[in-house]
C-alpha positions as CSV (number, residue, x, y, z in Angstrom):
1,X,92.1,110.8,97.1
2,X,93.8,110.3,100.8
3,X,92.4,107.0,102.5
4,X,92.6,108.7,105.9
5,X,91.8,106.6,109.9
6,X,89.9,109.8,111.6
7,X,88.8,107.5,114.5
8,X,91.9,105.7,115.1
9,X,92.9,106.5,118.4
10,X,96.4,108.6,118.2
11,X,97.2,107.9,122.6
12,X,100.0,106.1,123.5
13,X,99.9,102.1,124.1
14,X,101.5,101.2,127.1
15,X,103.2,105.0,127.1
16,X,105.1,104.3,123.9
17,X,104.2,106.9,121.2
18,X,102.7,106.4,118.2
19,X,103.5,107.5,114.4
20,X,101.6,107.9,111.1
21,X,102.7,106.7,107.8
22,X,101.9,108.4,105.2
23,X,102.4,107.7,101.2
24,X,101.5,109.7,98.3
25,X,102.3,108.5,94.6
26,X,102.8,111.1,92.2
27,X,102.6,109.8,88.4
28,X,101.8,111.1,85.2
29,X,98.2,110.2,84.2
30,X,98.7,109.4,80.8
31,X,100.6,106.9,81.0
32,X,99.3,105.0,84.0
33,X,95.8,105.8,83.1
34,X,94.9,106.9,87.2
35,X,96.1,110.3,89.0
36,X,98.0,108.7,91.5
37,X,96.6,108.1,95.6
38,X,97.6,108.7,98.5
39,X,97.3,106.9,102.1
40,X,97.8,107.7,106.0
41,X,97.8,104.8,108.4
42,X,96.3,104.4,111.2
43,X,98.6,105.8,114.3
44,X,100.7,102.8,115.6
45,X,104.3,101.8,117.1
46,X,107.5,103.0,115.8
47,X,108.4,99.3,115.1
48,X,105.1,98.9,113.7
49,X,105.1,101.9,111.8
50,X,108.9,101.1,110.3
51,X,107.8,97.3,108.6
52,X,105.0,99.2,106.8
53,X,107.6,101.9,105.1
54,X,109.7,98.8,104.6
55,X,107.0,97.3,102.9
56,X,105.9,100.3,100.9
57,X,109.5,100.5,99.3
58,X,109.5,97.6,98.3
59,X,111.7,95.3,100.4
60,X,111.7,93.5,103.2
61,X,114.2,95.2,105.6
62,X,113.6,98.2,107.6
63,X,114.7,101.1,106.6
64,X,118.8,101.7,107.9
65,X,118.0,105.3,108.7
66,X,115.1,107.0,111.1
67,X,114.9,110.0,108.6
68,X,111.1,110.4,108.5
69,X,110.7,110.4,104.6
70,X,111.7,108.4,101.7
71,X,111.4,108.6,97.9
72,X,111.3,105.7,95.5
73,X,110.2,105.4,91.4
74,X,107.0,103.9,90.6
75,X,106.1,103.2,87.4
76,X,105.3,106.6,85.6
77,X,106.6,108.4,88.4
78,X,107.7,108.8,92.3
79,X,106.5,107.1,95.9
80,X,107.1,109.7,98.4
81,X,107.0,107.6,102.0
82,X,107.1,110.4,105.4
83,X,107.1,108.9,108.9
84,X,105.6,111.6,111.5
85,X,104.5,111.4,115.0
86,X,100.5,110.9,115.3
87,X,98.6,113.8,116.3
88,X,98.4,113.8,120.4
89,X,100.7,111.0,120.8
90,X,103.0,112.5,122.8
């Protein structure tokens, strides 16, 4: 299942652009007793959007890189994090 914002607004604040997080947690079922999930955020800052994919691996510190996706182990199996610009936020 993919928690999706479909009316979140994807135009710019202020001119800045805006970006979508998106996570998907791929695990084996039997042993964590769910399928998995996945999430997109709601279109936001690129500040805004790099303190959630901080978050969602699991520290506090922004990621040192831009590099738009990230992988990290979850129990029973893998976290993949992407960073992409929103959809008409250019």
């Amino acid at each position: 299942m993919i928690a999706e914002h479909p009316d979140a607004s994807a135009r710019p604040v202020g001119g800045e652009p805006l970006y979508v997080v998106r996570v998907r947690d791929r695990v084996e079922e039997r042993i964590v007793g769910h399928p998995g999930g996945a999430y997109a955020s709601p279109p936001q800052s690129h500040d805004s959007a790099l303190a959630l994919v901080a978050l969602l691996l699991g520290g506090s510190e922004r990621p040192a890189s831009d590099a738009g996706a990230w992988t990290r182990a979850v129990p029973g199996g893998q976290r993949t994090i992407t960073l992409a610009p929103a959809a008409g936020g250019d």
